[in-house]
Biopython code that builds the backbone (N, CA, C, O; Angstrom):
import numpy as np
from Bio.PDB.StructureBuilder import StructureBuilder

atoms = [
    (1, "UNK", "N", (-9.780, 94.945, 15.697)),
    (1, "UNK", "CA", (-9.405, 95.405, 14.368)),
    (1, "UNK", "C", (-9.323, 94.244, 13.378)),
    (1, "UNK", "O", (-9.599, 94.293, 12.179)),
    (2, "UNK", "N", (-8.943, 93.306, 14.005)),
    (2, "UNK", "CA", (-8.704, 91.941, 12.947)),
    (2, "UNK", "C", (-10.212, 91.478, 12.294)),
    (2, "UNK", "O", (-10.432, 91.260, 11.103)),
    (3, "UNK", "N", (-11.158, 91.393, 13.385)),
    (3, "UNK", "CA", (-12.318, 90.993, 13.159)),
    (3, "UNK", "C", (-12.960, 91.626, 12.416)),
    (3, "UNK", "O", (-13.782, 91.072, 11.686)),
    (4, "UNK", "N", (-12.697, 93.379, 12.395)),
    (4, "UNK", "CA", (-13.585, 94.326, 11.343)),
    (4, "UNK", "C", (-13.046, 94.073, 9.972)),
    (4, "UNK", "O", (-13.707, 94.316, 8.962)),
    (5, "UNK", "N", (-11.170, 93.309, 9.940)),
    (5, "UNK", "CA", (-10.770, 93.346, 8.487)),
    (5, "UNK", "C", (-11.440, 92.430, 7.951)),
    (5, "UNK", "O", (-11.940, 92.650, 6.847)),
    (6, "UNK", "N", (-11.654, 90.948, 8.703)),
    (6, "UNK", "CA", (-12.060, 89.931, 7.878)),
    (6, "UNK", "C", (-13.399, 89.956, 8.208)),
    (6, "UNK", "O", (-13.651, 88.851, 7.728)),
    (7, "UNK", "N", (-14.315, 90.279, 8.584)),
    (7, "UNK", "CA", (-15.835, 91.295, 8.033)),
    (7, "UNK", "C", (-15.955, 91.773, 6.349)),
    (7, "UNK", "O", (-16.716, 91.607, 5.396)),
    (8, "UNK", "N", (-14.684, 92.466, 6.677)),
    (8, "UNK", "CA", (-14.862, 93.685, 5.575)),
    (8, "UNK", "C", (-14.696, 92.879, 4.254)),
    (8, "UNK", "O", (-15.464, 92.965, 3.296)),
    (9, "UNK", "N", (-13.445, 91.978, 4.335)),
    (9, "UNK", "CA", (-12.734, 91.057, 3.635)),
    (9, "UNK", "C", (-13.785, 89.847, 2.862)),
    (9, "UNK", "O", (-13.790, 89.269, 1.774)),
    (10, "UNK", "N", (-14.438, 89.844, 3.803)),
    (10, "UNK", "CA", (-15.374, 88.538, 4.065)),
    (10, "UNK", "C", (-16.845, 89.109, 2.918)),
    (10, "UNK", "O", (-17.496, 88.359, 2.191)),
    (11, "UNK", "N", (-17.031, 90.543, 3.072)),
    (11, "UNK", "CA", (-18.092, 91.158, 2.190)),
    (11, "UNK", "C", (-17.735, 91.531, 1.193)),
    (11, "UNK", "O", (-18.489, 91.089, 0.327)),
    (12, "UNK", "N", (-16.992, 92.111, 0.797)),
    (12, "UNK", "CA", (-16.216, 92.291, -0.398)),
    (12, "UNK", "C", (-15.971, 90.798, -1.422)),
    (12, "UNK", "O", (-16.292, 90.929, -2.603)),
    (13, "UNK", "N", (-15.661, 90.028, -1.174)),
    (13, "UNK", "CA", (-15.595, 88.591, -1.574)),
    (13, "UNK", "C", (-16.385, 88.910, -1.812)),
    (13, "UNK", "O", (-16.448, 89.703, -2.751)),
    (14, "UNK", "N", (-17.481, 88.527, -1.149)),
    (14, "UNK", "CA", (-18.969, 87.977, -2.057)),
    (14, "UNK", "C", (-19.749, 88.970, -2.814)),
    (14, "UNK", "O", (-20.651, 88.894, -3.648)),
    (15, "UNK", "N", (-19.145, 89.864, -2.284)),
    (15, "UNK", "CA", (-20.100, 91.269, -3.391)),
    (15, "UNK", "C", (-19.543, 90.740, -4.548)),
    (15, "UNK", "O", (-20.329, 90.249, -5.358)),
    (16, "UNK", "N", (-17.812, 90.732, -4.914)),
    (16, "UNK", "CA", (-17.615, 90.558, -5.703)),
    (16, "UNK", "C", (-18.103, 89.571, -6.618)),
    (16, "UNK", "O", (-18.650, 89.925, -7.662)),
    (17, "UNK", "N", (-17.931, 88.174, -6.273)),
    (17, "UNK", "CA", (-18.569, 87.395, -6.617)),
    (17, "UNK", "C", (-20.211, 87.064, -7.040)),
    (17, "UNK", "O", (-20.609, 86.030, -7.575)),
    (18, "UNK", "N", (-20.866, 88.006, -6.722)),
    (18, "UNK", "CA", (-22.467, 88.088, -6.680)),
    (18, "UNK", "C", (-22.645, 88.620, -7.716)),
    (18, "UNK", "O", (-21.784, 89.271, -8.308)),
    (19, "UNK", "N", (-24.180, 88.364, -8.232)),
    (19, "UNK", "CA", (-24.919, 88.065, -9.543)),
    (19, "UNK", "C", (-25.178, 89.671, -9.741)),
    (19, "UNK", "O", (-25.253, 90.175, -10.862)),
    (20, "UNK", "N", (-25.322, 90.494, -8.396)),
    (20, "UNK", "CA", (-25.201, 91.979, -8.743)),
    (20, "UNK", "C", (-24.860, 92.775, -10.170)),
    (20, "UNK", "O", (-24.009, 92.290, -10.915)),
    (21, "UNK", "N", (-25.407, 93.757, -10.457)),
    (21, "UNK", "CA", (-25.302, 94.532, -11.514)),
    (21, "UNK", "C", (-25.368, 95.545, -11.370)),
    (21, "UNK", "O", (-24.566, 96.209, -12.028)),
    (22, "UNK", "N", (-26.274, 96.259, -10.504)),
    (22, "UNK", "CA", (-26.463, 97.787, -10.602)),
    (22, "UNK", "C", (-25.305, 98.532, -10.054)),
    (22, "UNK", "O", (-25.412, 98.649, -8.833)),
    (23, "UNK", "N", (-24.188, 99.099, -10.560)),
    (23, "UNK", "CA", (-23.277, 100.146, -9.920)),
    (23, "UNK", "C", (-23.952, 100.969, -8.934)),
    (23, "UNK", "O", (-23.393, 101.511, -7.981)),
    (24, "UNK", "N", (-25.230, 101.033, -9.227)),
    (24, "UNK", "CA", (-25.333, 102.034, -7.527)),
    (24, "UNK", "C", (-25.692, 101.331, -6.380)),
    (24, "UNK", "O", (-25.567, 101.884, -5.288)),
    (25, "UNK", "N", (-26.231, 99.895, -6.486)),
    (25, "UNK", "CA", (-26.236, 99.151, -5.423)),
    (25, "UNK", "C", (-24.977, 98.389, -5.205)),
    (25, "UNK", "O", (-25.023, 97.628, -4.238)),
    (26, "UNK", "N", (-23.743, 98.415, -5.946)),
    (26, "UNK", "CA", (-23.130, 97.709, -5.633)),
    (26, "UNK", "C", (-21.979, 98.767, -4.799)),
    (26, "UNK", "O", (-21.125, 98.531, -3.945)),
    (27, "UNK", "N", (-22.516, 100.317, -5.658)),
    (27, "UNK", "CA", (-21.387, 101.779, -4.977)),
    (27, "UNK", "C", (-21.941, 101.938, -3.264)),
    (27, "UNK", "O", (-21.176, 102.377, -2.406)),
    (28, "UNK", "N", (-23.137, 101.581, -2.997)),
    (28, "UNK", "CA", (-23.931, 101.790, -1.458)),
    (28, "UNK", "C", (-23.260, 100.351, -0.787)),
    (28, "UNK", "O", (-22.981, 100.301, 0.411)),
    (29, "UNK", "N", (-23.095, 99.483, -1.483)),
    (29, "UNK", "CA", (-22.651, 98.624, -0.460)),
    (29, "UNK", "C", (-21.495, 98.745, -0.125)),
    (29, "UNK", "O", (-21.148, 98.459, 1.021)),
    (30, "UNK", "N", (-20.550, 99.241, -1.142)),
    (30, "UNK", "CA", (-19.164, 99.948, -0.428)),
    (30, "UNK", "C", (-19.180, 100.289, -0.314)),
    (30, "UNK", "O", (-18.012, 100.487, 0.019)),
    (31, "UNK", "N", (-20.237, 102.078, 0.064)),
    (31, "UNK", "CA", (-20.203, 102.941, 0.873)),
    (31, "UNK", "C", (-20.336, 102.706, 2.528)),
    (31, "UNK", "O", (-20.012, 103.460, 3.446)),
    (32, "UNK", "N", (-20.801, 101.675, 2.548)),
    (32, "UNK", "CA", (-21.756, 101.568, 3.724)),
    (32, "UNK", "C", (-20.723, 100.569, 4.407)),
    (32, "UNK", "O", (-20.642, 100.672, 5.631)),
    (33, "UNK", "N", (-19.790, 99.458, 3.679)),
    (33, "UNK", "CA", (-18.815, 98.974, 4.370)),
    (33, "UNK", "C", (-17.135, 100.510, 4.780)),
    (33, "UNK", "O", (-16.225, 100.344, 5.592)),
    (34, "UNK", "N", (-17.326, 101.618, 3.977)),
    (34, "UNK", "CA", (-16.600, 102.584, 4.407)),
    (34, "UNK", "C", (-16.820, 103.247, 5.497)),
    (34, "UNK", "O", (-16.065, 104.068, 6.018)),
    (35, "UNK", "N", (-18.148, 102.806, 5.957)),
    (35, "UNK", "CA", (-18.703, 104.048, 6.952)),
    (35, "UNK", "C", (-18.888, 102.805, 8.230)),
    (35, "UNK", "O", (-19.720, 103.045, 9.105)),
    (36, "UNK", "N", (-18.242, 101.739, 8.286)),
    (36, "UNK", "CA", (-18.310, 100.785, 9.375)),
    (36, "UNK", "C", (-19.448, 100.161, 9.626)),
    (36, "UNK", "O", (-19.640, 99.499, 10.646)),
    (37, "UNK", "N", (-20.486, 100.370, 8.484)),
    (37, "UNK", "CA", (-21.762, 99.393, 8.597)),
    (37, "UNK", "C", (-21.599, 97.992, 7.704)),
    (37, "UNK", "O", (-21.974, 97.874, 6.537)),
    (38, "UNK", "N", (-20.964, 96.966, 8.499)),
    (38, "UNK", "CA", (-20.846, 95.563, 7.655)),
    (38, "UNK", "C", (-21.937, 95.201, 7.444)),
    (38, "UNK", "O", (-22.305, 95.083, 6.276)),
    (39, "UNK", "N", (-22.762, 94.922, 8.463)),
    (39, "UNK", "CA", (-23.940, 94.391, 8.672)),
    (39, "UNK", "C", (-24.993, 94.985, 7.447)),
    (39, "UNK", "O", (-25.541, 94.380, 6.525)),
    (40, "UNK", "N", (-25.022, 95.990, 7.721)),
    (40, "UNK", "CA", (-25.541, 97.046, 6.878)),
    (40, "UNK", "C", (-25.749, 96.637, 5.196)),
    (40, "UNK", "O", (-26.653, 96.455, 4.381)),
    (41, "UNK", "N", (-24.369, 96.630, 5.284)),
    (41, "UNK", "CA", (-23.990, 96.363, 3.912)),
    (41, "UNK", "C", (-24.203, 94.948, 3.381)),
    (41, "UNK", "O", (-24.427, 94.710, 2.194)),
    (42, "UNK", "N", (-24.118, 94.028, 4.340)),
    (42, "UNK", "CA", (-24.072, 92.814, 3.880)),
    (42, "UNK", "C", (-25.571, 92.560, 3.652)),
    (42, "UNK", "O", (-25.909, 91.960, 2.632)),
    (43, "UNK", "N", (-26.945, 93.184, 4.977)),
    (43, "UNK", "CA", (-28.288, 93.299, 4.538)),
    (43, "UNK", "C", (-28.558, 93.724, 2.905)),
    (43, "UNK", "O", (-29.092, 93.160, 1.950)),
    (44, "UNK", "N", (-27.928, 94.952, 3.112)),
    (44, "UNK", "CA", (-28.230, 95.488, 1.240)),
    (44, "UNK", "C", (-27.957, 94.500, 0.353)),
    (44, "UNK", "O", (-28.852, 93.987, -0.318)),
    (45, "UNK", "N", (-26.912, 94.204, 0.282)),
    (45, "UNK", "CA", (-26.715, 93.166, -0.884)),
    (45, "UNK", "C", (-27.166, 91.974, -0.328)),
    (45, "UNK", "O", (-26.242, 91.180, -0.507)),
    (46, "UNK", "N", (-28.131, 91.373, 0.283)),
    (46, "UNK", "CA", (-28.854, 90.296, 0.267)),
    (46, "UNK", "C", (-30.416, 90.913, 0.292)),
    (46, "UNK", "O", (-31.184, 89.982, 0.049)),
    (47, "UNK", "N", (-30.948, 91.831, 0.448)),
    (47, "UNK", "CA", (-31.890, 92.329, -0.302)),
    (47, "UNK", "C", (-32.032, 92.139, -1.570)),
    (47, "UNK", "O", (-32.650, 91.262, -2.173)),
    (48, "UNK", "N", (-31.267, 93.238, -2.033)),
    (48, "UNK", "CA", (-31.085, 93.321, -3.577)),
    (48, "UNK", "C", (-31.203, 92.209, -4.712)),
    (48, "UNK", "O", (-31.870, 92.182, -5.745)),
    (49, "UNK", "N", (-30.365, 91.355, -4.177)),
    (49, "UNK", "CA", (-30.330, 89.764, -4.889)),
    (49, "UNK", "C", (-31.431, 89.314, -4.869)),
    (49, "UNK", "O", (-31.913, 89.011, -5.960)),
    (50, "UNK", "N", (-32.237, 89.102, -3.650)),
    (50, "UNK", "CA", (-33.578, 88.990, -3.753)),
    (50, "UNK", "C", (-34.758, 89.558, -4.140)),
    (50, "UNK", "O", (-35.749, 88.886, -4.426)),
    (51, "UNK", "N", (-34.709, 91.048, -4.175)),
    (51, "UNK", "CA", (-35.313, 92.008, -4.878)),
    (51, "UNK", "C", (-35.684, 91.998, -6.597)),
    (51, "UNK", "O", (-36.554, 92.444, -7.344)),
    (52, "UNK", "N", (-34.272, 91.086, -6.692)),
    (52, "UNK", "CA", (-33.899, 91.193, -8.180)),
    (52, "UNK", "C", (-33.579, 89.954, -9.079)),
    (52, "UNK", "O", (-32.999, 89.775, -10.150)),
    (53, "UNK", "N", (-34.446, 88.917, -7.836)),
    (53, "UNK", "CA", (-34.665, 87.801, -8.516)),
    (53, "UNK", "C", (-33.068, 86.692, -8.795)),
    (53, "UNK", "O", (-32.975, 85.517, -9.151)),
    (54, "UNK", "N", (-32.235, 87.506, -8.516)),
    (54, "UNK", "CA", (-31.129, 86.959, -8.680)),
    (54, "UNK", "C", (-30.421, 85.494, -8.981)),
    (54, "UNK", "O", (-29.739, 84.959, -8.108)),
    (55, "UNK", "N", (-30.546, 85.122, -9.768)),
    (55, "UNK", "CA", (-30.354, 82.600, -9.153)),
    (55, "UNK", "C", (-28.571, 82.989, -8.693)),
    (55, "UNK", "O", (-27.743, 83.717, -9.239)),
    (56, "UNK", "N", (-28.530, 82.444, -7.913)),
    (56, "UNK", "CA", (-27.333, 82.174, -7.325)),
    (56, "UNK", "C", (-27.230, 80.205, -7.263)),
    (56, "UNK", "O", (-28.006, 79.259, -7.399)),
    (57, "UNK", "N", (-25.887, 80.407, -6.997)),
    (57, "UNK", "CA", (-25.378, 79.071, -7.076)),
    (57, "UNK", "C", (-25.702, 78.397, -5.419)),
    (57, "UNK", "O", (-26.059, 79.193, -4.551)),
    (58, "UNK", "N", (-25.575, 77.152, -5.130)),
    (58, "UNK", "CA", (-26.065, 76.574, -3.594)),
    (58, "UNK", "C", (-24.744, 76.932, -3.306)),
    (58, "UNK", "O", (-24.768, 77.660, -2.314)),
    (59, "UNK", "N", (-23.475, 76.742, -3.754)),
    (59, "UNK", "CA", (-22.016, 77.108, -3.286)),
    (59, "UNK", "C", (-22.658, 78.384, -2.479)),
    (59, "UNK", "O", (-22.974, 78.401, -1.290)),
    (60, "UNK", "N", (-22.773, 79.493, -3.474)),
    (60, "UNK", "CA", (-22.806, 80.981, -2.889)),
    (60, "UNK", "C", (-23.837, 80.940, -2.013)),
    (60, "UNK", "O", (-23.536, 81.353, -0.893)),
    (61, "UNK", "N", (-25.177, 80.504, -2.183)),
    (61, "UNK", "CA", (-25.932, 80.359, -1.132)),
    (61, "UNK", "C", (-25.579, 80.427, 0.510)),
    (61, "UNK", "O", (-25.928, 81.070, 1.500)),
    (62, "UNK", "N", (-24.385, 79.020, 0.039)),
    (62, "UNK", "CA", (-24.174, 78.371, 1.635)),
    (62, "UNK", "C", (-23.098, 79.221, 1.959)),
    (62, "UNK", "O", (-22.899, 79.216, 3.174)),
    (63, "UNK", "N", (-22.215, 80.057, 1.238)),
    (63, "UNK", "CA", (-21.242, 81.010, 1.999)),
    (63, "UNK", "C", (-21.983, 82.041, 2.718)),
    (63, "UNK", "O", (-21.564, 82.400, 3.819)),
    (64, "UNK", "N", (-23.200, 82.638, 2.145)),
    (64, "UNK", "CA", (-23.790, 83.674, 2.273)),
    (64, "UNK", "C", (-24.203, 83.447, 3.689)),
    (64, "UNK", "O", (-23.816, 84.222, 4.564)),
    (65, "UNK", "N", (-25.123, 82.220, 4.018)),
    (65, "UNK", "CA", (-25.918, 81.867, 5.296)),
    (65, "UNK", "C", (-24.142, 82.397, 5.827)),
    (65, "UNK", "O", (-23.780, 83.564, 5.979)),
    (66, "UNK", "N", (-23.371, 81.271, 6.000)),
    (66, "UNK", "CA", (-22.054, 81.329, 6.971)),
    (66, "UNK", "C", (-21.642, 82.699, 7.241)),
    (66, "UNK", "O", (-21.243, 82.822, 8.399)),
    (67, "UNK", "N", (-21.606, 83.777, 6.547)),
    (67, "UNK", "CA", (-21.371, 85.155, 5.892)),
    (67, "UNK", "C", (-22.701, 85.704, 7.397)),
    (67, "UNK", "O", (-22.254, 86.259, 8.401)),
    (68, "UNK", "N", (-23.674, 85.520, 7.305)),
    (68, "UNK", "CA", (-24.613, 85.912, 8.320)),
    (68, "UNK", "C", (-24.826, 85.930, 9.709)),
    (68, "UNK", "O", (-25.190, 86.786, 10.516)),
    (69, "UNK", "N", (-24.352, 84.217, 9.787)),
    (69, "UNK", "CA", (-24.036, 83.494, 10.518)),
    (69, "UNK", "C", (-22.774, 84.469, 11.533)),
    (69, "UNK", "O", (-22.953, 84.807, 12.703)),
    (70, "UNK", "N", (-21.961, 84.661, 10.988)),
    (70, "UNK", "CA", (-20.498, 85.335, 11.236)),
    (70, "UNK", "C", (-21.030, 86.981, 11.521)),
    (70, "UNK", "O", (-20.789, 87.672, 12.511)),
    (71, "UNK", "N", (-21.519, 87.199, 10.775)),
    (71, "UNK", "CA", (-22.039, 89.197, 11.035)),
    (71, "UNK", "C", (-23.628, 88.686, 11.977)),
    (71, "UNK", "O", (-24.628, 89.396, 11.867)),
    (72, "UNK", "N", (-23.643, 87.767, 12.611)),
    (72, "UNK", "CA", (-25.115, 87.970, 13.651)),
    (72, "UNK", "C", (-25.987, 88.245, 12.761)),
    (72, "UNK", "O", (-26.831, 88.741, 13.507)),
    (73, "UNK", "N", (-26.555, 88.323, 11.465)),
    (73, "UNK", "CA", (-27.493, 88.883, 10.831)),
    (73, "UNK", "C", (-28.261, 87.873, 9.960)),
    (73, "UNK", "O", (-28.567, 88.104, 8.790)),
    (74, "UNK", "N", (-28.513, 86.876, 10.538)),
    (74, "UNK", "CA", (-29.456, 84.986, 9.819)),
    (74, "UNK", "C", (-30.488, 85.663, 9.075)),
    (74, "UNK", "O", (-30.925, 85.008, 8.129)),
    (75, "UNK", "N", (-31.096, 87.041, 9.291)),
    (75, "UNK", "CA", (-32.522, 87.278, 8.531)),
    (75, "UNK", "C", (-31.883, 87.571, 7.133)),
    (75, "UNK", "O", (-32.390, 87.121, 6.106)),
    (76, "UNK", "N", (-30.767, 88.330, 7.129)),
    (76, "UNK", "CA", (-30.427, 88.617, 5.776)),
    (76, "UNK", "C", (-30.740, 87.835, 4.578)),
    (76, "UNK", "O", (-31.049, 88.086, 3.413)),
    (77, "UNK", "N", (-30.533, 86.740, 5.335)),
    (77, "UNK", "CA", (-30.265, 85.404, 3.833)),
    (77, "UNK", "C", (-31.558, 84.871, 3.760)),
    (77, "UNK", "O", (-31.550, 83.990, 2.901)),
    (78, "UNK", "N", (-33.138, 85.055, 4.481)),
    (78, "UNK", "CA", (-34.217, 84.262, 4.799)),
    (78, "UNK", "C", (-34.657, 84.493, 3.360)),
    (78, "UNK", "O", (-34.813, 85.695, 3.146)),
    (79, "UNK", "N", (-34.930, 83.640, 2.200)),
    (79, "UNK", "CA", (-35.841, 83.359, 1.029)),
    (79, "UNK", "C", (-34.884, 83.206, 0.173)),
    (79, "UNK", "O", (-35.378, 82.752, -0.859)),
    (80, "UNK", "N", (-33.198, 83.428, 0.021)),
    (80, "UNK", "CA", (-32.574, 83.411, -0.750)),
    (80, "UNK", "C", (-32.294, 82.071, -1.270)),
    (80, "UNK", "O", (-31.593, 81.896, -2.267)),
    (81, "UNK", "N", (-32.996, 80.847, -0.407)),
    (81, "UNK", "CA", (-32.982, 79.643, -0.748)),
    (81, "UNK", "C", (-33.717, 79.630, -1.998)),
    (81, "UNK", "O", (-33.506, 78.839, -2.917)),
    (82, "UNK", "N", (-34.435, 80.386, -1.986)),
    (82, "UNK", "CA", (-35.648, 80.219, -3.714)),
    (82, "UNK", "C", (-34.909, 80.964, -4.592)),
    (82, "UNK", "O", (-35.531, 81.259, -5.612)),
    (83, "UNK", "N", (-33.757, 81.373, -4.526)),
    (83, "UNK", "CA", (-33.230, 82.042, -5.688)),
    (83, "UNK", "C", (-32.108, 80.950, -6.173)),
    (83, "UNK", "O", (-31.467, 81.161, -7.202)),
    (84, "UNK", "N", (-31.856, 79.508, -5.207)),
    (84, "UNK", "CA", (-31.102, 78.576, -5.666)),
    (84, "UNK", "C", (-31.187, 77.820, -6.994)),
    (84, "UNK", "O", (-31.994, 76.908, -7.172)),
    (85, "UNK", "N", (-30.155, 78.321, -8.089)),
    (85, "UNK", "CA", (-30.255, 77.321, -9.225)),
    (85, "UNK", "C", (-30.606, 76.038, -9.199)),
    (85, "UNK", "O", (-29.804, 75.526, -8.418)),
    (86, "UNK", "N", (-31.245, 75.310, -9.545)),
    (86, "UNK", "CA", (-31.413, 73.963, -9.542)),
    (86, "UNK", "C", (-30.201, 72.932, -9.872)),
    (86, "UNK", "O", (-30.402, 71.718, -9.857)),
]
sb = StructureBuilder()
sb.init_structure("model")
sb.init_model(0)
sb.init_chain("A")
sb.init_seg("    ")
for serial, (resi, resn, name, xyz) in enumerate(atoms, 1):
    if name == "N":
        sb.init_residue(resn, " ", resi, " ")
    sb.init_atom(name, np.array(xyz, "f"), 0.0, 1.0, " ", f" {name:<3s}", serial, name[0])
structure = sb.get_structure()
């Protein structure tokens, strides 16, 4: 139970924090952390960012890998290096 809070805890942070905009991708990623898909959710919103061209900061970058790293899911974050601000 501890591990699913700070999952949950752990995605929420960074949603929050993320360059995201669309209310319905940002309403599916908390749907999808309601319905016990972290992973899930944490894929979507690292799609999306990339989908959408997003520049993120190398800070957020490098939480994100760790963020992957932690949910087993390393593909999530693969190209989000090219969305790094300079």
């Amino acid at each position: 139970m501890e591990r699913y809070k700070y999952l949950r805890s752990l995605i929420s942070q960074l949603l929050e924090e993320s360059p995201l905009t669309s209310e319905e991708v940002i309403a599916d990623v908390h749907h999808l952390m309601n319905v016990g898909e972290e992973e899930l959710a944490f894929d979507t919103m690292c799609s999306w960012i990339y989908e959408d061209s997003l520049p993120i900061s190398s800070n957020y970058y490098e939480r994100l890998v760790v963020a992957a790293q932690e949910l087993g899911t390393p593909k999530s974050t693969e190209r989000l290096d090219e969305l790094v601000e300079g």
